[in-house]
C-alpha positions, 0 to 999 in steps of 0.5 A, spaced: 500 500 500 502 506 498 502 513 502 503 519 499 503 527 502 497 528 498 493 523 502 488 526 508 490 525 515 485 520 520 480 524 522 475 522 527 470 519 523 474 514 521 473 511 527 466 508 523 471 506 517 476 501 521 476 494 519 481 490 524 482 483 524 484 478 530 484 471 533 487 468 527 486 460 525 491 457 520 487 450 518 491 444 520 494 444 513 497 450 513 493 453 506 488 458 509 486 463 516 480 464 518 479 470 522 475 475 526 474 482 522 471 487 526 467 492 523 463 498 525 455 498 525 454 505 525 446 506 524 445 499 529 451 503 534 454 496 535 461 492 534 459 488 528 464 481 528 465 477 522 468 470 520 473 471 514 477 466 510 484 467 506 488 463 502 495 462 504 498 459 497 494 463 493 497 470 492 493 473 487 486 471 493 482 475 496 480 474 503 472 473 503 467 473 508 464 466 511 459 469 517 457 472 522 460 471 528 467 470 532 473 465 534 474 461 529 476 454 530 478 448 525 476 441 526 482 436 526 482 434 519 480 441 517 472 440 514 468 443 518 469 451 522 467 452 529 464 458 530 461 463 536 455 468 534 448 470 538 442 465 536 435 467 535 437 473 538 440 471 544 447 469 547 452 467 544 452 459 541 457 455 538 456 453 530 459 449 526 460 451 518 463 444 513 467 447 509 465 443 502 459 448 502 453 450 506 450 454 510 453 454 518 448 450 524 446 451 531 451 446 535 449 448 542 443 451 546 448 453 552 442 458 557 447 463 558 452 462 552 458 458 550 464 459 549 471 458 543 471 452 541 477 446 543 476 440 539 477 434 541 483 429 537 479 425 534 474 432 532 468 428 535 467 433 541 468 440 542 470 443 549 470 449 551 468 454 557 462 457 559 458 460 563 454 456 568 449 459 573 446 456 579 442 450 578 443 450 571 439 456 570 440 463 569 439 467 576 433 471 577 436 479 575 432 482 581 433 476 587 438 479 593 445 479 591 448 475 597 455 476 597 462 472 602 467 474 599 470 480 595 470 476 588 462 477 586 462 482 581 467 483 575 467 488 570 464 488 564 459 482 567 457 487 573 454 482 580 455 475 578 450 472 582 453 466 582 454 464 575 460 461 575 465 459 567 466 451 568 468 445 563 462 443 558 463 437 552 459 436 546 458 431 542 460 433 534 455 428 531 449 428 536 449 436 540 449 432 546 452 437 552 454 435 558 457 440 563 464 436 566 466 440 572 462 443 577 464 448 583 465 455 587 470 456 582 471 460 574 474 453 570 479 457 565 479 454 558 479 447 557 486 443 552 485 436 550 490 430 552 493 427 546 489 421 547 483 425 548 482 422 555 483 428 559 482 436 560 487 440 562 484 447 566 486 452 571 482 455 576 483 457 583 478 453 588 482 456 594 476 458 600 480 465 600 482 466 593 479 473 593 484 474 598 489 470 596 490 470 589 492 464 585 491 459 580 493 451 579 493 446 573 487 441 574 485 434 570 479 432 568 476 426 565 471 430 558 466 425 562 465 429 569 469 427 575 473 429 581 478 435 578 486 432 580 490 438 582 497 438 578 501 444 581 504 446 587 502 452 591 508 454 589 506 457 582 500 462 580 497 459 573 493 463 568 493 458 562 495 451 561 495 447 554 498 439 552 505 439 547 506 432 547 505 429 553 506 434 557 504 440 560 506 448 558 503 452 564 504 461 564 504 463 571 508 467 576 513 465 582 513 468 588 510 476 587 503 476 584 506 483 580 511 481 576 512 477 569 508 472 567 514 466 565 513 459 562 514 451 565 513 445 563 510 440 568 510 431 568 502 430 569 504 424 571 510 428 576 511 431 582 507 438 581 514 441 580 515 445 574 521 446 570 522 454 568 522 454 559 528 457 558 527 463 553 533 469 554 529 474 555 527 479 561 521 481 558 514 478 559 509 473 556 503 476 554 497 471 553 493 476 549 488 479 554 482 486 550 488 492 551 494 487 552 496 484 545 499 477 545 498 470 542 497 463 545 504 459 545 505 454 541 510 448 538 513 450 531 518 443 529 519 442 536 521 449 538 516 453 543 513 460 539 510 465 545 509 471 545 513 477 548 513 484 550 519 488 548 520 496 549 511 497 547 511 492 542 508 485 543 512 480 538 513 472 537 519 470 538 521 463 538 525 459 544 531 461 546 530 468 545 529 468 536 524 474 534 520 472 529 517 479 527 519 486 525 521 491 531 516 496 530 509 491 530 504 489 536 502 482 534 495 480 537 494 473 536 497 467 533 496 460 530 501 454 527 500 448 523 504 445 518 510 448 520 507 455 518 505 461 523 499 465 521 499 472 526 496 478 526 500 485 527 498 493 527 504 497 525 505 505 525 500 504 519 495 499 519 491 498 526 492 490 523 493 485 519 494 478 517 501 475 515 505 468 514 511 466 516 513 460 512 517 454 514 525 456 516 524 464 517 524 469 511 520 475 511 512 475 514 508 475 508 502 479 509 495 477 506 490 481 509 488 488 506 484 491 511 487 497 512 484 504 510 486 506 504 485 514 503 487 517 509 495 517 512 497 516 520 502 520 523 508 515 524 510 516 531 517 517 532 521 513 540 525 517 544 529 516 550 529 520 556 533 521 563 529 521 569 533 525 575 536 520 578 538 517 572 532 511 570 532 511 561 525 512 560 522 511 552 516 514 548 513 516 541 513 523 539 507 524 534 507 531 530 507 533 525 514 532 520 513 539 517 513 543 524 518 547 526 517 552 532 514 550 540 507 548 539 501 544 545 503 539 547 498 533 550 502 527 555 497 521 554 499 516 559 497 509 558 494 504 563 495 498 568 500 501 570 504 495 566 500 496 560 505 500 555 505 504 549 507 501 542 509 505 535 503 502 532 496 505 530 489 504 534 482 506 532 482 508 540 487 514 540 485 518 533 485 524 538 492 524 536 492 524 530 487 529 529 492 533 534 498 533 530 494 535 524 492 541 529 499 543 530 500 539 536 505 535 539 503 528 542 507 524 547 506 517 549 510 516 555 512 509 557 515 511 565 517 505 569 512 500 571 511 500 564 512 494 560 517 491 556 523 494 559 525 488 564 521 486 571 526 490 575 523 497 571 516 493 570 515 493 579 518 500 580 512 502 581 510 498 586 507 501 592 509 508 589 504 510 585 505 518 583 511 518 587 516 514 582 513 516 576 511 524 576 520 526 576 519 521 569 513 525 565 517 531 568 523 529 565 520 528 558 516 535 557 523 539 560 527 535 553 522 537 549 520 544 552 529 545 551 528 542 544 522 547 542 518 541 540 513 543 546 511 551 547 511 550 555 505 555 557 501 550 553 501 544 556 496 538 557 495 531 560 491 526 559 490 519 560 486 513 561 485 508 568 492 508 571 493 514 566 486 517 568 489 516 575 496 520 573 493 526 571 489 527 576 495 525 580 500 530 576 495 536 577 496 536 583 503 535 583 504 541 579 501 548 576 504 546 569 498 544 565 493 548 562 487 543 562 487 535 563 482 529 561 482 523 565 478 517 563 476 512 567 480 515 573 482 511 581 483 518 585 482 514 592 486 509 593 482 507 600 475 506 597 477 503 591 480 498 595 473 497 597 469 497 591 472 496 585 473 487 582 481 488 583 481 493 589 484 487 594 489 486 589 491 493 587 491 495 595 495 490 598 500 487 592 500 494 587 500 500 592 502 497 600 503 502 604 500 508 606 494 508 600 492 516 602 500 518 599 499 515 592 491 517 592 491 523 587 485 525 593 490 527 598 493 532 593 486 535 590 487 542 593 493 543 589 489 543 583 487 548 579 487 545 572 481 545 568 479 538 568 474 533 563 472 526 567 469 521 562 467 515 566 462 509 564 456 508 569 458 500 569 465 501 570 466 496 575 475 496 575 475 504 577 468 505 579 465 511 576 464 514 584 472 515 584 471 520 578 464 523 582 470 523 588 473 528 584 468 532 581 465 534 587 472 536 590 474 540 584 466 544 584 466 545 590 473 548 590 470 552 584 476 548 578 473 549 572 471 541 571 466 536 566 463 530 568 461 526 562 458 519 564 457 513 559 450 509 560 452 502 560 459 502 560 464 498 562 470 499 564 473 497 556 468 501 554 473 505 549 476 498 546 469 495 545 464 499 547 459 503 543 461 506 537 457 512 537 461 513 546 468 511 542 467 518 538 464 522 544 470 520 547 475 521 542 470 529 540 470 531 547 478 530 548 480 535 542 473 539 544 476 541 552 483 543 549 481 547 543 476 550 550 483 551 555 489 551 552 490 558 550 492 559 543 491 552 541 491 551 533 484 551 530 
């Protein structure tokens, strides 16, 4: 694809043109991906998923639409796709598409849902994880929520009222489903024993879980039964999968903050693991919504995992042989036939599907998805030094013409062990419209980021605002000196821990003339209390004096005009935390905007509706034409 500078810049109204592809499936022959596309419905304000198919031999193909629906996966012997997508307008429910013609057929009748397909070997029974409420039954929605430990809520689902995620298995030929474990528990997605006579799982059955925090490898036969706990407590699991015979496991020793590393496991051993050896002080990203990653896999013998490298997820090989370009973020991945099919953003594209072949060699890109009219702004990295000598690193975007001080907006990302990549998003296109502007955008990754080692991924830990703000600073002084940034025109913004930053550093200085906080945690204290991981982000995140690291404790320092955008549903930063915050500005009469999003979980701008993800992105650039003086029109 070719860009030229006669070509428009993205404008805001892209948001409803962006097709992004993801969780890709390469058929066990190696000759063709099938992909999720999502896709924009603006009149319906709703995300719309689609199956698509490509050819990988065929290089003049063009990939085509299958069906409506999401999570594709390949029966063994390559015939039929197994795909999730709502039925008779209701939750989502596996269905099964034979790839020799036909139209797709409903597999499962699951009351509150299915979940992604795992075939059996011999492609005779599909297990998966899904919801499971008490009794078999979806619970009564205006019955007393009864609660005994902190975890009966989560965001995006809101109270669970005692639904639980457990193991079902359907037979292919007849549709019969029976549930195979059954408990107070969440059992996480399901891989088969090569001789299909054993599921693999993690859950955490532990009484004090919500308190605790854990997760062990269990074993089940697909028929029901006692689950058999394989690992030993020394070990926090998040995913297991059979290679061979035996067991891959992602977890964490030791600290509950810290990188997720890889071990094998002999099911049929002691419950010790053996660390993968893979070179690398980075860690393992599984691939979660905002944190982009891909699920491990054998290629010709040899463990392909995903990593975070300095903002960017890549696929490397072990031990410590990346397969990708530097300046991509892979978002899931699938191997068969000694090929590798992935999906990777780059600064011009929010992502596409490329191939690698056998013995290395350049990736391949079969996809096309990117929008073919409008050029992004290609962020530049740039490394800082903090005072006391710690290298931070970012993106700087702006426009490549500009030649005098301009605004500037600091955007700080999530987590805080989230991580900014060069690459383009259809979440932020609030920066390319500020650059366009005539704004400089920098995209700070401060230490707790991740990417940049344990040491640098934990220095935050129990220093919320106290560690990082000499970081943020460091970076706008050098770009103040270089006369990138005009200094009387400084603005901060930023979302979940970035929310929680920017009402942080308007307390900690008088240097920004206005500020945005998305999805903000301002009292540390009640958040402990209210949010789905308030335990963990009081007790493992910020122990300590909680009132220090609460941007709350400093409020009266504030005198920036301030923008709260919050979803109603939040359940990770609940919405009273911005509530907090308003209140105090008001009654300190600090120019402050309240903008609630009706039904909106915390994820709301990665997945929410489309028309709250434009308001979202309009009203960022709307308060810093309002208060940034002399801002470009």
């Amino acid at each position: 694809m070719a860009y030229g500078s006669d070509m428009p810049r993205l404008a805001l109204e892209d948001l409803h043109r962006f097709a992004v592809p993801s969780d890709p499936a390469l058929r066990p022959d190696g000759g063709a991906v099938a992909y999720t596309l999502t896709t924009v419905d603006r009149d319906g304000d709703e995300n719309r998923s689609e199956i698509w198919l490509v050819s990988c031999d065929d290089p003049g193909a063009q990939p085509r639409r299958l069906a409506a629906g999401s999570s594709p996966r390949w029966s063994p012997d390559g015939r039929t796709l197994a795909f999730l997508r709502p039925a008779g307008g209701g939750a989502a429910q596996l269905h099964l598409l034979p790839m020799d013609g036909g139209e797709p057929s409903v597999l499962t009748s699951a009351a509150l849902g299915a979940g992604a397909a795992c075939w059996s070997p011999d492609g005779t029974r599909i297990a998966y994880s899904g919801p499971a409420g008490p009794g078999g039954q979806a619970p009564d929605p205006n019955a007393p929520v009864v609660a005994d430990r902190l975890d009966h809520k989560a965001d995006g689902a809101g109270l669970l009222r005692g639904v639980t995620t457990q193991l079902f298995v359907v037979d292919v030929a007849s549709g019969e489903s029976a549930q195979v474990t059954e408990g107070d528990f969440h059992a996480g997605e399901p891989s088969w024993a090569p001789d299909g006579g054993r599921l693999a799982f993690v859950a955490d059955m532990e009484p004090d879980r919500d308190l605790e925090y854990g997760g062990a490898v269990y074993l089940v036969p697909p028929e029901g039964g006692v689950p058999e706990r394989l690992t030993d407590p020394g070990i926090i699991c998040a995913g297991v999968w059979w290679l061979g015979d035996r067991l891959l496991i992602a977890g964490m020793k030791g600290e509950l903050v810290g990188h997720v590393r890889l071990y094998t496991l002999d099911p049929g051993g002691d419950g010790g693991v053996a660390e993968v050896e893979t070179g690398l002080d980075r860690n393992v990203m599984l691939g979660h919504p905002g944190y982009p990653g891909a699920t491990p896999a054998l290629l010709g013998g040899e463990l392909v995992f995903c990593v975070r490298d300095r903002g960017c997820s890549h696929l490397y090989q072990a031990p410590g042989r990346r397969l990708v370009p530097e300046e991509v973020s892979v978002s899931g991945a699938s191997v068969a036939a000694g090929r590798i099919a992935y999906v990777a953003a780059d600064p011009r594209t929010a992502g596409e599907v490329f191939l690698l072949e056998p013995g290395g060699g350049e990736p391949r890109r079969l996809t096309g998805h990117a929008l073919p009219d409008a050029e992004p702004y290609t962020p530049v990295r740039r490394t800082f030094t903090a005072p006391d000598g710690t290298e931070v690193e970012g993106f700087v975007l702006r426009d490549e013409n500009a030649t005098t001080p301009g605004p500037l907006l600091l955007d700080v990302h999530g987590g805080p062990h989230n991580a900014w990549a060069p690459v383009l998003d259809g979440f932020h296109l609030y920066h390319h419209v500020l650059a366009a502007r005539g704004w400089t955008v920098l995209a700070l990754n401060p230490r707790g980021s991740d990417g940049y080692g344990e040491a640098f991924y934990t220095a935050a830990v129990g220093a919320w605002g106290l560690a990082d703000t000499q970081d943020f600073l460091a970076a706008i002084d050098d770009l103040v000196a270089d006369g990138v940034a005009d200094p009387e025109r400084l603005a901060v913004t930023g979302y979940s821990y970035g929310g929680y930053m920017t009402c942080w550093l308007t307390g900690a200085t008088d240097r920004f003339k206005a500020a945005i906080a998305g999805g903000a945690v301002t009292d540390l204290a009640v958040a402990g209390g209210t949010s789905d991981l308030g335990h963990l982000i009081a007790t493992q995140e910020c122990p300590g004096d909680l009132a220090a690291q609460s941007p709350l404790t400093r409020v009266g320092e504030v005198t920036a005009p301030t923008l709260l955008l919050h979803g109603e549903n939040d359940d990770r930063c609940p919405i009273g935390q911005s509530e907090q915050w308003f209140a105090a500005l008001r009654e300190r009469r600090v120019p402050v905007r309240l903008v609630r999003y009706p039904g909106a979980s915390h994820l709301f701008i990665l997945n929410g509706r489309p028309s709250h993800r434009y308001d979202y992105n309009e009203r960022i650039l709307a308060w810093l034409e309002q208060w940034v003086s002399g801002s470009p029109s």
